[in-house]
C-alpha positions as CSV (number, residue, x, y, z in Angstrom):
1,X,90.2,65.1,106.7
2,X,93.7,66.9,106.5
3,X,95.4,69.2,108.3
4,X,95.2,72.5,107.5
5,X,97.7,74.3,107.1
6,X,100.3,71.8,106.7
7,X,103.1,73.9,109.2
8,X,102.6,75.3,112.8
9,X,100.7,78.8,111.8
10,X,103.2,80.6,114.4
11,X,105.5,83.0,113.3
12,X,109.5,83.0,114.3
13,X,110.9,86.2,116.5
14,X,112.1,87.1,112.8
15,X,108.6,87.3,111.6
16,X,108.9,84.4,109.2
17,X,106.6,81.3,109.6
18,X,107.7,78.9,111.1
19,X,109.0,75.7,109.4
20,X,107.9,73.1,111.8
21,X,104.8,70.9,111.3
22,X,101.5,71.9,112.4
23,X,101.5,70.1,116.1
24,X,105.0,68.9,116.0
25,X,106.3,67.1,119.3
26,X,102.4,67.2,121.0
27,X,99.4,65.2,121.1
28,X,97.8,66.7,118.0
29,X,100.3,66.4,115.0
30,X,99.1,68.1,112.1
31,X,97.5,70.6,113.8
32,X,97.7,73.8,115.4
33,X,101.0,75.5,117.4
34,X,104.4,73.6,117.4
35,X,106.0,72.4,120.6
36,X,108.2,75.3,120.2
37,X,105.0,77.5,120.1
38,X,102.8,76.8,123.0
39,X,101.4,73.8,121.5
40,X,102.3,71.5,124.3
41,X,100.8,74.1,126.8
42,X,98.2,71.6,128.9
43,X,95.0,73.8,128.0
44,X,96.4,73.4,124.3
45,X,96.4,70.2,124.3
46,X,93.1,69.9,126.0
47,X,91.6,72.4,123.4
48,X,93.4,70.3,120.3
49,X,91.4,67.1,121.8
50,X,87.6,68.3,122.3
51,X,87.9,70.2,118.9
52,X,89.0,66.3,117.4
53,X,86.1,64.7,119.6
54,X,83.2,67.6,118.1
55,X,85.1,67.1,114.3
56,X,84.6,64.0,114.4
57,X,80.9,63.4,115.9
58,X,80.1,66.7,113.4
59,X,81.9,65.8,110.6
60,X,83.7,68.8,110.3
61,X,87.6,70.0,110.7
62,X,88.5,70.9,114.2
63,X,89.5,74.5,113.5
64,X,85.6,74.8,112.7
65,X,85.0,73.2,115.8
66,X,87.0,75.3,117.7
67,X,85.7,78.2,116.0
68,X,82.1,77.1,117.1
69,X,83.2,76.3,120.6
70,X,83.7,80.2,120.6
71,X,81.0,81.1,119.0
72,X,78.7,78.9,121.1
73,X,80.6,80.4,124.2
74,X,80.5,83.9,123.3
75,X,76.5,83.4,122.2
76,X,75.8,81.7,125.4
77,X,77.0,85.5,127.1
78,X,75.0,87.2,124.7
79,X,72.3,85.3,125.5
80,X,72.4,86.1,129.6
81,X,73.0,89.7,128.7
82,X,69.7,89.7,127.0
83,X,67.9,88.4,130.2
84,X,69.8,90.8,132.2
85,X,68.9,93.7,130.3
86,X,65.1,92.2,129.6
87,X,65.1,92.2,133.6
88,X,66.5,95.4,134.2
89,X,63.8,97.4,131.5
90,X,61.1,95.9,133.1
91,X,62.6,96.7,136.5
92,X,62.8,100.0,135.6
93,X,59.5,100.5,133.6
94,X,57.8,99.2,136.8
95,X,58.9,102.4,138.7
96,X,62.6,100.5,140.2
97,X,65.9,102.1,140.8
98,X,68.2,102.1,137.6
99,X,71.2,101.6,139.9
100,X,69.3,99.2,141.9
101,X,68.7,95.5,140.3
102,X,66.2,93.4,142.3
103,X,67.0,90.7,144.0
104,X,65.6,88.2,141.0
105,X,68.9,89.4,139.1
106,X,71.8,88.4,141.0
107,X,71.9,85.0,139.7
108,X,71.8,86.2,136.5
109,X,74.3,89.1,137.1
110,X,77.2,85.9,138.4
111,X,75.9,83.6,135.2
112,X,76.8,86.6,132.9
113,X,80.2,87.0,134.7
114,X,80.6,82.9,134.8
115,X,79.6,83.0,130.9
116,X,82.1,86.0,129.8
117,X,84.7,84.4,131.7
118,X,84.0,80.9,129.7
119,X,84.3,82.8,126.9
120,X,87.5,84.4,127.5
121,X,88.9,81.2,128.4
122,X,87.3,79.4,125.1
123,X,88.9,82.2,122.7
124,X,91.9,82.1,124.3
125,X,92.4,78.0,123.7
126,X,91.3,79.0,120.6
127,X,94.1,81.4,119.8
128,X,96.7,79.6,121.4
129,X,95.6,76.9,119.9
130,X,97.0,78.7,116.1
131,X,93.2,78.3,115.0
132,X,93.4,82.3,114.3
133,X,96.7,82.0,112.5
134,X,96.0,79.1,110.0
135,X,92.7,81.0,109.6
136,X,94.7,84.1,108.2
137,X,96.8,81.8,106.8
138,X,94.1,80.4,104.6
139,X,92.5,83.4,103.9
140,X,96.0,85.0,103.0
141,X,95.9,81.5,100.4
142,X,92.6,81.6,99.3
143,X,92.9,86.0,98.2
144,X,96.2,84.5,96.4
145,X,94.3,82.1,94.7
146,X,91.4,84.4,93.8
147,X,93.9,87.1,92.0
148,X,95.6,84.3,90.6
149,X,92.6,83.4,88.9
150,X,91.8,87.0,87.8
151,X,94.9,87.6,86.6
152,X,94.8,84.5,84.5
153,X,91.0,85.3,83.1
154,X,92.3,89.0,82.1
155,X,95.9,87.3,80.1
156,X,93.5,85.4,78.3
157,X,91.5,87.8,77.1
158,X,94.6,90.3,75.8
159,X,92.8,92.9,76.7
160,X,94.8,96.2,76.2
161,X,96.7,98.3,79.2
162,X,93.8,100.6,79.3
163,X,90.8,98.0,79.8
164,X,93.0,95.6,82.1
165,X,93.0,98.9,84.4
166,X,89.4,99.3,84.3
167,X,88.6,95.3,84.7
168,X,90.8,95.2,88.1
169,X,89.3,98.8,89.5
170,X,86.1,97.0,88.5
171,X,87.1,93.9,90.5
172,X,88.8,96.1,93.4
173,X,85.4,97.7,94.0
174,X,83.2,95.1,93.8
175,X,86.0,93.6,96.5
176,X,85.6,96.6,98.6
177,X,82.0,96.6,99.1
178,X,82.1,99.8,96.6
179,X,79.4,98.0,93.9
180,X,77.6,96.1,96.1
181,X,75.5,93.3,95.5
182,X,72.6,94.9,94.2
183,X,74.4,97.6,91.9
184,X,74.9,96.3,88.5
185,X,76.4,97.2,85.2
186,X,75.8,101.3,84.8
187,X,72.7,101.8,82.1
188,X,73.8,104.2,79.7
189,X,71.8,107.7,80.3
């Protein structure tokens, strides 16, 4: 698999990208946050080297696995929230204090705190890591691409001033959420 994007997805005190390669002068070349950008930070480094290891067994990049290390993280949280709250209604329902938990709910209450912290920690890796970067990166790419692509469909139809106005509102809609996936072309009334 390559690298993706190509240069370290952290941006100069100017504001400009920077024109290093992804993982220059650390363990993970091709990947992630220059030296010059916190790439050879320690947790970094240790994040760059699971997301490889779970890429690899998962057959997948390791910005995805990164990504799903903080999903997995954050879901784990969710998850020991649920209990919590689960607890506490039926607590409650059974005639107990609101502001009181029982007993039964203190392990859960420092698993939730031990799981938000993991999950803090995770994201953070994550976005030191440049995973959140190259990811607007791409996206920045790929919307490029896609009005690239329009543009190119409209030239060859030559359609007039008028109707490439309407096909790109059309477009920009649809885009926005405005048309929806279940509104179709307008029936004529």
């Amino acid at each position: 698999m390559t690298a993706y994007p190509a240069r370290c997805p952290a941006r100069n005190l100017n504001g400009r990208m920077c024109s290093h390669r992804a993982g220059q002068g650390t363990r993970h070349p091709g990947y992630g946050t220059c030296i010059w950008h916190r790439g050879g930070q320690q947790h970094v480094e240790e994040a760059w080297a699971m997301a490889h290891e779970i890429a690899a067994d998962q057959n997948i990049t390791p910005h995805e696995a990164l990504l799903d290390l903080v999903r997995t993280a954050t879901g784990r949280a969710a998850w020991v929230d649920g209990v919590l709250a689960n607890e506490m209604r039926e607590h409650v329902e059974a005639g107990g204090d609101p502001l009181k938990p029982p007993p039964s709910l203190t392990k859960w209450l420092a698993q939730s705190r031990l799981e938000r912290k993991l999950a803090a920690a995770t994201a953070k890796q994550a976005v030191d890591a440049g995973v959140m970067a190259a990811l607007e990166r791409r996206l920045d790419l790929e919307g490029e691409l896609v009005a690239s692509a329009l543009s190119a469909a409209l030239d060859s139809l030559e359609l007039d001033h008028e109707q490439r106005v309407k096909a790109l509102g059309a477009a920009q809609q649809h885009l926005l959420g405005a048309g929806g996936p279940a509104a179709g072309p307008s029936q004529p009334e």
